[in-house]
ROFIKOL-87078 format. One record per residue: residue number from 1; residue in three letters; x, y, z of N, C-alpha, C in turn. Coordinates in pm, whole numbers, always signed. Layout:
N
node seq NUM; type ALA; n.east X; n.north Y; n.up Z; ca.east X; ca.north Y; ca.up Z; c.east X; c.north Y; c.up Z;
...
# end
This chain:
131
node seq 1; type UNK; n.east -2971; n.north -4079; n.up +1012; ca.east -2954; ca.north -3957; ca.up +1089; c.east -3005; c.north -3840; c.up +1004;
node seq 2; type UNK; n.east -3133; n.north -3731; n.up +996; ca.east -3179; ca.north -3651; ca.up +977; c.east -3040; c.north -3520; c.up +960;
node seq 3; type UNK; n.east -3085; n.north -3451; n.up +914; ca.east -3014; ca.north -3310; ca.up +832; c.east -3017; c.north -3225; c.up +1026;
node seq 4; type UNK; n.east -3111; n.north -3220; n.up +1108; ca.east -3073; ca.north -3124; ca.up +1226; c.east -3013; c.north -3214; c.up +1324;
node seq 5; type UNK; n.east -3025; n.north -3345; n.up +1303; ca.east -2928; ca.north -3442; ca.up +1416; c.east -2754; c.north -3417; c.up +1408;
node seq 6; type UNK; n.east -2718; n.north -3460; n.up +1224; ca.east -2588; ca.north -3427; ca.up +1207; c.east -2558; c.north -3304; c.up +1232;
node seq 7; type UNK; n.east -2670; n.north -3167; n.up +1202; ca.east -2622; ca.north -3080; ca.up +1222; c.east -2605; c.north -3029; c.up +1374;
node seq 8; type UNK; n.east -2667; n.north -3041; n.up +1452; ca.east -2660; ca.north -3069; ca.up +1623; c.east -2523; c.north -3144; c.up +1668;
node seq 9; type UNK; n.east -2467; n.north -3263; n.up +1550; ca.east -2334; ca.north -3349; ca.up +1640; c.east -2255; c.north -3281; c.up +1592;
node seq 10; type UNK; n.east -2208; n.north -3218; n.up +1466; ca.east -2124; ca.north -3121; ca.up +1406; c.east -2123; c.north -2977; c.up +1489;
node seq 11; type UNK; n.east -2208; n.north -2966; n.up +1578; ca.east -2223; ca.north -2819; ca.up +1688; c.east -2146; c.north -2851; c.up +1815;
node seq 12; type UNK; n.east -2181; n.north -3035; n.up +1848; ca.east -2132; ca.north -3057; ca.up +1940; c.east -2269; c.north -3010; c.up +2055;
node seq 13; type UNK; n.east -2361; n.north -2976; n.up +2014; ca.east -2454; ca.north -3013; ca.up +2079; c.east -2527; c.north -3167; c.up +2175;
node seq 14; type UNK; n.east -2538; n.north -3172; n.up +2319; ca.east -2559; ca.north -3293; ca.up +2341; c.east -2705; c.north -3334; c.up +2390;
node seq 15; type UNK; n.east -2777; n.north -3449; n.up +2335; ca.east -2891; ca.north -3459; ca.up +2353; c.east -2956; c.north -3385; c.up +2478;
node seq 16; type UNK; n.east -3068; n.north -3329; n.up +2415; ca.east -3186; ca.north -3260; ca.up +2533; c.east -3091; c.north -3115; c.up +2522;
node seq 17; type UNK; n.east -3036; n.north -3038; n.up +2492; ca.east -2986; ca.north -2897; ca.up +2446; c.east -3040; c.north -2863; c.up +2358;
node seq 18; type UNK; n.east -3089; n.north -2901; n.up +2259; ca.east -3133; ca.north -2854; ca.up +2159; c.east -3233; c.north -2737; c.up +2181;
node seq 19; type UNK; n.east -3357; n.north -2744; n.up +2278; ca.east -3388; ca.north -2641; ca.up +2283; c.east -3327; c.north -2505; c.up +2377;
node seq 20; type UNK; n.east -3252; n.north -2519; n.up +2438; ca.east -3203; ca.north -2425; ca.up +2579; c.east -3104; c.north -2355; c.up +2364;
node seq 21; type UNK; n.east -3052; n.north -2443; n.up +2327; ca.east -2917; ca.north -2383; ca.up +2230; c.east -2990; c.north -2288; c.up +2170;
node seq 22; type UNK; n.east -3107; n.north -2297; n.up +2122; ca.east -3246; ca.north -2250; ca.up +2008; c.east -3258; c.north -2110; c.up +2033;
node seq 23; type UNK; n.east -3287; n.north -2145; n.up +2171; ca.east -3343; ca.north -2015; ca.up +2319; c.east -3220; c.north -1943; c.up +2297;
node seq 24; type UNK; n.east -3115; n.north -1959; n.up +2309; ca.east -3000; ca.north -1886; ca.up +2363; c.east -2934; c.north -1798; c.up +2202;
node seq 25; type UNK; n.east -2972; n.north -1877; n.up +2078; ca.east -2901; ca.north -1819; ca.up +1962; c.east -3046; c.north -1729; c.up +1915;
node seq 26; type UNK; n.east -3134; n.north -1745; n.up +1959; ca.east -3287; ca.north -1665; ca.up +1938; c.east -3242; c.north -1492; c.up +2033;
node seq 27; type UNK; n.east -3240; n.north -1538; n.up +2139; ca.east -3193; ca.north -1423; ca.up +2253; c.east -3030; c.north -1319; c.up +2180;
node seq 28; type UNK; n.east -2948; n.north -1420; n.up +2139; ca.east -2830; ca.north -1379; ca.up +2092; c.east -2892; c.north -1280; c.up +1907;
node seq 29; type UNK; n.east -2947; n.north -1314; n.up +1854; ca.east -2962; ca.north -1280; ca.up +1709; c.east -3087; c.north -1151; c.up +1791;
node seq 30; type UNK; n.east -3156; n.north -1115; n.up +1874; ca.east -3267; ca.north -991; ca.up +1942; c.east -3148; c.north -907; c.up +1962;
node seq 31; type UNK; n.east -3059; n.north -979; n.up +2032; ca.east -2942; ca.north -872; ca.up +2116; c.east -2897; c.north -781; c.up +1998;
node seq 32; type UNK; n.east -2838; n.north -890; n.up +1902; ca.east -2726; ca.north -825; ca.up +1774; c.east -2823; c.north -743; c.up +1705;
node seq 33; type UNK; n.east -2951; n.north -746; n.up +1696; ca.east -3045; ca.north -682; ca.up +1601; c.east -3072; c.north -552; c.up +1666;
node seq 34; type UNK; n.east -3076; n.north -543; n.up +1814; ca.east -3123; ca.north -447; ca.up +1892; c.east -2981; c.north -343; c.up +1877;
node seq 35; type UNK; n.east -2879; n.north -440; n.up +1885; ca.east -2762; ca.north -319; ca.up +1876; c.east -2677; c.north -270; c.up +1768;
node seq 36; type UNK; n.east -2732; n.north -350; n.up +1668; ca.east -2721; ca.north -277; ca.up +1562; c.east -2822; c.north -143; c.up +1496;
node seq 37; type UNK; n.east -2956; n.north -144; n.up +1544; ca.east -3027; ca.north -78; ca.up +1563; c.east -2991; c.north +50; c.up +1638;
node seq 38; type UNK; n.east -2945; n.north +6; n.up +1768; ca.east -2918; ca.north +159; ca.up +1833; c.east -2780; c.north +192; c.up +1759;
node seq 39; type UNK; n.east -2680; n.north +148; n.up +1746; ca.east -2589; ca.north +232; ca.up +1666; c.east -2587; c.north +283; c.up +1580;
node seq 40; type UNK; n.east -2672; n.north +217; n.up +1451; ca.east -2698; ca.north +308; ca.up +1331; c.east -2746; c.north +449; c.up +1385;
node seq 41; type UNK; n.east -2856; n.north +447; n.up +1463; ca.east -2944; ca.north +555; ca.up +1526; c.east -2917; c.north +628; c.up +1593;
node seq 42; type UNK; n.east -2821; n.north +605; n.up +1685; ca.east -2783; ca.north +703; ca.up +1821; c.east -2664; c.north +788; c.up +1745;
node seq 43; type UNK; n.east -2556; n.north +731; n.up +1705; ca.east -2474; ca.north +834; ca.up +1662; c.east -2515; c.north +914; c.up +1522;
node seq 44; type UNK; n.east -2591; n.north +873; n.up +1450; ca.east -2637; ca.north +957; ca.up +1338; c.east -2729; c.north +1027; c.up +1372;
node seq 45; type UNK; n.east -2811; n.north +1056; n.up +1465; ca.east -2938; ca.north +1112; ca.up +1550; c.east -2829; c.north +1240; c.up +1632;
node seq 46; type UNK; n.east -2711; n.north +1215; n.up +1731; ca.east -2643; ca.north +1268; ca.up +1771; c.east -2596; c.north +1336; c.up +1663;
node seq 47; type UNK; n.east -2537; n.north +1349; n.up +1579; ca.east -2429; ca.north +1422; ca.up +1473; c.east -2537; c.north +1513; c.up +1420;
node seq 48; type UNK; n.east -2660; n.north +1480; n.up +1387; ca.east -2728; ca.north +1522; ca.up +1366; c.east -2775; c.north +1675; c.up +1396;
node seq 49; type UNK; n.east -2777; n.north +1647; n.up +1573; ca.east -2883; ca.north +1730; ca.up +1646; c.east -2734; c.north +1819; c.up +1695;
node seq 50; type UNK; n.east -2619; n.north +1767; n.up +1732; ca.east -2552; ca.north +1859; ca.up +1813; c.east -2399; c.north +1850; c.up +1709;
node seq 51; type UNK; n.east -2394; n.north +1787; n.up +1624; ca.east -2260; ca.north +1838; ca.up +1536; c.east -2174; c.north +1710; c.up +1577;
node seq 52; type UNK; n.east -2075; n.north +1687; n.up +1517; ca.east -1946; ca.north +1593; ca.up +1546; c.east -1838; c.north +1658; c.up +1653;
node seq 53; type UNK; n.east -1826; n.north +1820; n.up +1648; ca.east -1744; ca.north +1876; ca.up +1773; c.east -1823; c.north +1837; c.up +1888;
node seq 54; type UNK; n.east -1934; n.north +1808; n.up +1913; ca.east -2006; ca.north +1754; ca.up +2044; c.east -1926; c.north +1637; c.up +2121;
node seq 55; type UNK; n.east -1938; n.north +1501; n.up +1992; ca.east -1915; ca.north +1414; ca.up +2072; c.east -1789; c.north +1410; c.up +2194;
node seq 56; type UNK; n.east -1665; n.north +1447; n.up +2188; ca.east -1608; ca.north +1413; ca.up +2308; c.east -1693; c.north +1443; c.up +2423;
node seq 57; type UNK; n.east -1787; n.north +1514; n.up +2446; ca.east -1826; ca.north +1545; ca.up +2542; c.east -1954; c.north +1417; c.up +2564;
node seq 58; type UNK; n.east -1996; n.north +1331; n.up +2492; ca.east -2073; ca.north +1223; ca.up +2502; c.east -1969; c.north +1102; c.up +2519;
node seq 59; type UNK; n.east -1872; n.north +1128; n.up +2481; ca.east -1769; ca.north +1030; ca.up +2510; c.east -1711; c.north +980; c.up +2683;
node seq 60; type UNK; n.east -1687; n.north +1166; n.up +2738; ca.east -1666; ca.north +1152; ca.up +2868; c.east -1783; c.north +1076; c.up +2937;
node seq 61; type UNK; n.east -1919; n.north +1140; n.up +2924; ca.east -2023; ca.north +1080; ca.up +2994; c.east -2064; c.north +924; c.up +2973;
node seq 62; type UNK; n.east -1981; n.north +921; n.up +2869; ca.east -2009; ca.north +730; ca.up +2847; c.east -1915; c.north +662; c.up +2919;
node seq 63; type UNK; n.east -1816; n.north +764; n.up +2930; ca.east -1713; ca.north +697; ca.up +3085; c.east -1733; c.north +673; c.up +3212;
node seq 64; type UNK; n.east -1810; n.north +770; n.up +3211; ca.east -1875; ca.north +789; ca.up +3322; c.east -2002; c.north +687; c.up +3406;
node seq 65; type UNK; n.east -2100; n.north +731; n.up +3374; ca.east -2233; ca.north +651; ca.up +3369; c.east -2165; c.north +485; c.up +3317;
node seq 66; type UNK; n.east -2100; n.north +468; n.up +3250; ca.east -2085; ca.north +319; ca.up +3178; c.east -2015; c.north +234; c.up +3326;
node seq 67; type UNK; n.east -1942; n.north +346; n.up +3336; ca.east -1865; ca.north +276; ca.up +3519; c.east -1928; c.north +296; c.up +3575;
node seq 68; type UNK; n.east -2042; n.north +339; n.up +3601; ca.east -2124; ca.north +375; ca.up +3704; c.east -2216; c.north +220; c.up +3711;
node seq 69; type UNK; n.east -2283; n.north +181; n.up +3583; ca.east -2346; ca.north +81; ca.up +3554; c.east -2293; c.north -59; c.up +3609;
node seq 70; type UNK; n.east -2155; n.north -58; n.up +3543; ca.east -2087; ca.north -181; ca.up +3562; c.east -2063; c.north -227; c.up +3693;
node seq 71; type UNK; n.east -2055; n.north -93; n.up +3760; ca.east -1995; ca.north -66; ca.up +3940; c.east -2153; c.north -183; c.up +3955;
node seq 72; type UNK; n.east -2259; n.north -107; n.up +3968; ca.east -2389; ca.north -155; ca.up +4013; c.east -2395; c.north -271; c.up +3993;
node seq 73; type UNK; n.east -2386; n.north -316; n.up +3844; ca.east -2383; ca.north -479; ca.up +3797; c.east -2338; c.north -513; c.up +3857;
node seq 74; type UNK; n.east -2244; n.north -545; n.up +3854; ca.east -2083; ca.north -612; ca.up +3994; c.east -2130; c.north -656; c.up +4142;
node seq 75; type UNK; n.east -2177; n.north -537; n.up +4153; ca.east -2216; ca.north -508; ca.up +4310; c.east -2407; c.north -577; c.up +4325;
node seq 76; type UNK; n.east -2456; n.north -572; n.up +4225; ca.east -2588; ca.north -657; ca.up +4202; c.east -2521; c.north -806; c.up +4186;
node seq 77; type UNK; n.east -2456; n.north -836; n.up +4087; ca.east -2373; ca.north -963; ca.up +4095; c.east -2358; c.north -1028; c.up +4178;
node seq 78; type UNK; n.east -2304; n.north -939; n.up +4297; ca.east -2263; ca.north -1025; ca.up +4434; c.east -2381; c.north -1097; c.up +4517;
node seq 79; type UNK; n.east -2470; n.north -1017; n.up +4513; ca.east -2598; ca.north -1011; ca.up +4579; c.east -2728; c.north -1105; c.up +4553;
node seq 80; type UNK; n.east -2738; n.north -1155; n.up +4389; ca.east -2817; ca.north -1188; ca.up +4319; c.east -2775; c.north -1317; c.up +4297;
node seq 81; type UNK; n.east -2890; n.north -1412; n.up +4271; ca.east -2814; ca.north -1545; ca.up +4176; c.east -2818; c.north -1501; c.up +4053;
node seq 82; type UNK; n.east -2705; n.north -1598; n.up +3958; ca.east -2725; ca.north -1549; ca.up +3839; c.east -2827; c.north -1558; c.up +3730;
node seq 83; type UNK; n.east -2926; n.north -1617; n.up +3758; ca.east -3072; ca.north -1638; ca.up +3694; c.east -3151; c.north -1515; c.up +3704;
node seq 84; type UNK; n.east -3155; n.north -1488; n.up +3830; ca.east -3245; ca.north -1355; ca.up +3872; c.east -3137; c.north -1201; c.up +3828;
node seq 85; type UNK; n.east -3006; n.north -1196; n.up +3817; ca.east -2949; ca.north -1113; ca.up +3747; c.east -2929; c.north -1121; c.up +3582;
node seq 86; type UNK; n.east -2920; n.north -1211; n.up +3508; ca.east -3010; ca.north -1189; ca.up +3395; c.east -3125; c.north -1168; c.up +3371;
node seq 87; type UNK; n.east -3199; n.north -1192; n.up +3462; ca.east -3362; ca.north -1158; ca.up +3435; c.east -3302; c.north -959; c.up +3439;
node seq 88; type UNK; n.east -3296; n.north -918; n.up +3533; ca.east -3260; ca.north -839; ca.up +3612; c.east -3213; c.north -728; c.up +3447;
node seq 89; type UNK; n.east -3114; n.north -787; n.up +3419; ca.east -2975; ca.north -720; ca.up +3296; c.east -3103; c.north -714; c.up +3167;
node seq 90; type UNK; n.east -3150; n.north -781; n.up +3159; ca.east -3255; ca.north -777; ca.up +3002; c.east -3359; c.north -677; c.up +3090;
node seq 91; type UNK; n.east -3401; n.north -662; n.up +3171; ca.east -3513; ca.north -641; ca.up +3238; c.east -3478; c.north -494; c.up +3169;
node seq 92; type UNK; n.east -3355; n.north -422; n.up +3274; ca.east -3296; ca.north -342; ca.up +3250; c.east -3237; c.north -249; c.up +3105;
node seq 93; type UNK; n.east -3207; n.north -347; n.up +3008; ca.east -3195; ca.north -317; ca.up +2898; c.east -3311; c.north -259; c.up +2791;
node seq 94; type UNK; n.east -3434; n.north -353; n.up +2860; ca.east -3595; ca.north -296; ca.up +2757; c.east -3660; c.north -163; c.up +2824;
node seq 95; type UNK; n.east -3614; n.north -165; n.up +2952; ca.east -3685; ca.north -50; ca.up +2959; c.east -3639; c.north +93; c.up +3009;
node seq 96; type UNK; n.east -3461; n.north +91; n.up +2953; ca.east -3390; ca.north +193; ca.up +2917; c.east -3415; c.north +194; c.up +2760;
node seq 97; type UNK; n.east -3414; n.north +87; n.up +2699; ca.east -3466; ca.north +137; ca.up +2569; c.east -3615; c.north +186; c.up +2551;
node seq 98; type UNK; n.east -3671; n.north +163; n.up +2611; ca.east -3831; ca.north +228; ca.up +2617; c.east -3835; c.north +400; c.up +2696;
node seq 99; type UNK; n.east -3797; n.north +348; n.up +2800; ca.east -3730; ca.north +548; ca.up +2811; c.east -3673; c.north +595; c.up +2706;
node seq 100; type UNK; n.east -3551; n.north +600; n.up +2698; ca.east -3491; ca.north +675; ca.up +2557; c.east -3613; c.north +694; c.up +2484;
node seq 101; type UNK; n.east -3685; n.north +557; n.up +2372; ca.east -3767; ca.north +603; ca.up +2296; c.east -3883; c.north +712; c.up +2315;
node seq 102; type UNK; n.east -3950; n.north +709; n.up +2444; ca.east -4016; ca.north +786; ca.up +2515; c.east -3961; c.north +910; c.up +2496;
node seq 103; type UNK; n.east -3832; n.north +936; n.up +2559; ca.east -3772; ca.north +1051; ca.up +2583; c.east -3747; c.north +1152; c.up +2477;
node seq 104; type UNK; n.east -3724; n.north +1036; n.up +2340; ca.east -3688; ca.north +1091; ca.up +2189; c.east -3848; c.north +1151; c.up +2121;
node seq 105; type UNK; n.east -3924; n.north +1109; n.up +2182; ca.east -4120; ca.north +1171; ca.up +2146; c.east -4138; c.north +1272; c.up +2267;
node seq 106; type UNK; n.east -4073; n.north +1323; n.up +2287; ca.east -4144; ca.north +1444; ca.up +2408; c.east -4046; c.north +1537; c.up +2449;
node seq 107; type UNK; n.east -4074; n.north +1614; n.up +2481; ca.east -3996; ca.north +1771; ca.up +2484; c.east -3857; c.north +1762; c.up +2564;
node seq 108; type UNK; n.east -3812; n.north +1654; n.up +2610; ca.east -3715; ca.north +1635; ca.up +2637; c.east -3625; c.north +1557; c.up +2513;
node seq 109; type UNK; n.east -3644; n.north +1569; n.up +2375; ca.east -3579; ca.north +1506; ca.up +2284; c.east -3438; c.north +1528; c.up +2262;
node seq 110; type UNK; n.east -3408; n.north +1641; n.up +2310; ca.east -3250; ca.north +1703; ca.up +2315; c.east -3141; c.north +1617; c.up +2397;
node seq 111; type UNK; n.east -3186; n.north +1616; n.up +2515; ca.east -3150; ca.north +1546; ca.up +2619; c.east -3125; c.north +1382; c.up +2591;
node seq 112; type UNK; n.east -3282; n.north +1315; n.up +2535; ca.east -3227; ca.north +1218; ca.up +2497; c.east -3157; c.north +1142; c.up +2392;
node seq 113; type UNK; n.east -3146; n.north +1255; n.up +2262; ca.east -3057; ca.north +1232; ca.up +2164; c.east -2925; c.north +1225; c.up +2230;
node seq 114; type UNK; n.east -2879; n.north +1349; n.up +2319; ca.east -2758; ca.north +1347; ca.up +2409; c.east -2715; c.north +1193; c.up +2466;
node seq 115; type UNK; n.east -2848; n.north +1128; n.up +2533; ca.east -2790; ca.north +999; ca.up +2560; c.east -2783; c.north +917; c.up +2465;
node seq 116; type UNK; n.east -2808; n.north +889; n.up +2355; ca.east -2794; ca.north +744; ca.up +2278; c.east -2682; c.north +752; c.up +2238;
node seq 117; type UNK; n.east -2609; n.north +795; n.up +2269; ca.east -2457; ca.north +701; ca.up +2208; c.east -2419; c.north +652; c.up +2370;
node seq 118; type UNK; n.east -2448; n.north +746; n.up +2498; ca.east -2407; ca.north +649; ca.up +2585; c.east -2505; c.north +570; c.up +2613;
node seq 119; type UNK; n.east -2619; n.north +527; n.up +2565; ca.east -2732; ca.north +430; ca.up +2605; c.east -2663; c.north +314; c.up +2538;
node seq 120; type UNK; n.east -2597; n.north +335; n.up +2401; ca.east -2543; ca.north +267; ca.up +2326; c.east -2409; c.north +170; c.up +2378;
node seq 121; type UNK; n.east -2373; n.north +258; n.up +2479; ca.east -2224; ca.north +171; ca.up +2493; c.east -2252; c.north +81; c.up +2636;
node seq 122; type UNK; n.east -2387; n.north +141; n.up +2699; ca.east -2416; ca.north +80; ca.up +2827; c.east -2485; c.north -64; c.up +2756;
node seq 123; type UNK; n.east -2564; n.north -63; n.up +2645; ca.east -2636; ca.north -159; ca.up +2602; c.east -2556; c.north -265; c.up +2559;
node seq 124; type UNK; n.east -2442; n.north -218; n.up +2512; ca.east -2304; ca.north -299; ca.up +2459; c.east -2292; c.north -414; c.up +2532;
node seq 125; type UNK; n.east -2206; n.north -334; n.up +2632; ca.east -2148; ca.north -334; ca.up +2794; c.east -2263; c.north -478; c.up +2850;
node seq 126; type UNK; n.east -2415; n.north -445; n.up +2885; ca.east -2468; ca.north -491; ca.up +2979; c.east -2539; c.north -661; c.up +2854;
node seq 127; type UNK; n.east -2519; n.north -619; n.up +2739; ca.east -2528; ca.north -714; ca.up +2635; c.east -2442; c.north -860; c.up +2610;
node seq 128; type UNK; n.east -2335; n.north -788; n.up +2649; ca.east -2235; ca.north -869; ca.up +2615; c.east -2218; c.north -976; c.up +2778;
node seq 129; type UNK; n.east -2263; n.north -940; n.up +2863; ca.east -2249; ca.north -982; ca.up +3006; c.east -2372; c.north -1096; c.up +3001;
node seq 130; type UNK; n.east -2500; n.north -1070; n.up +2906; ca.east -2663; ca.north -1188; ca.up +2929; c.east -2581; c.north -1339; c.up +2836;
node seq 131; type UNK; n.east -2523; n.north -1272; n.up +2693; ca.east -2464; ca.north -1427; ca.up +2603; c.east -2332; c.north -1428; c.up +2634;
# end
């Protein structure tokens, strides 16, 4: 028995998983990298641009919009199979992060420093729902 077989029966992995498991801890280690990324960035970018007395007021709006999101998910949930709503949830996730970045290069940079801590908690949120 090879060094990735034992290590596959010690996972409890069962033949023919091996690659879907690969796929899924590949997708899982993008996620953790991506959101460790925006947190270093969004709240030190925020403190930055508008002070630490700011945040409650990024706090409310992450209450806000974050239920707003989840409402939609839910309600996309119902509607969707769940294949085409993960497509859907990552879909969603790259190209709110591609806005923001956009948003952070062009004269609206204020605005979108304002959002990355709640881009941050939606990314959390809609992260934790794909693994």
């Amino acid at each position: 028995m090879t060094l990735r077989e034992r290590s596959l029966a010690v996972l409890g992995v069962q033949p023919g998983e091996a690659r879907l498991v690969g796929r899924m801890l590949l997708l899982y280690l993008v996620l953790i990298g991506a959101l460790v990324l925006i947190q270093s960035m969004a709240f030190g970018l925020f403190i930055a641009e508008f002070g630490s007395e700011r945040l409650p007021y990024a706090y409310l709006v992450i209450v806000g919009l974050a239920t707003l999101v989840s409402f939609g998910y839910l309600r996309l949930g119902a509607r969707v199979a769940f294949e085409r709503l993960l497509t859907v949830n990552l879909a969603f996730l790259a190209l709110g992060s591609l806005a923001l970045w956009a948003g952070l290069r062009s004269p609206l940079a204020g605005a979108a420093t304002f959002l990355l801590p709640v881009w941050f908690q939606i990314f959390v949120t809609l992260a934790n729902l794909v693994v």
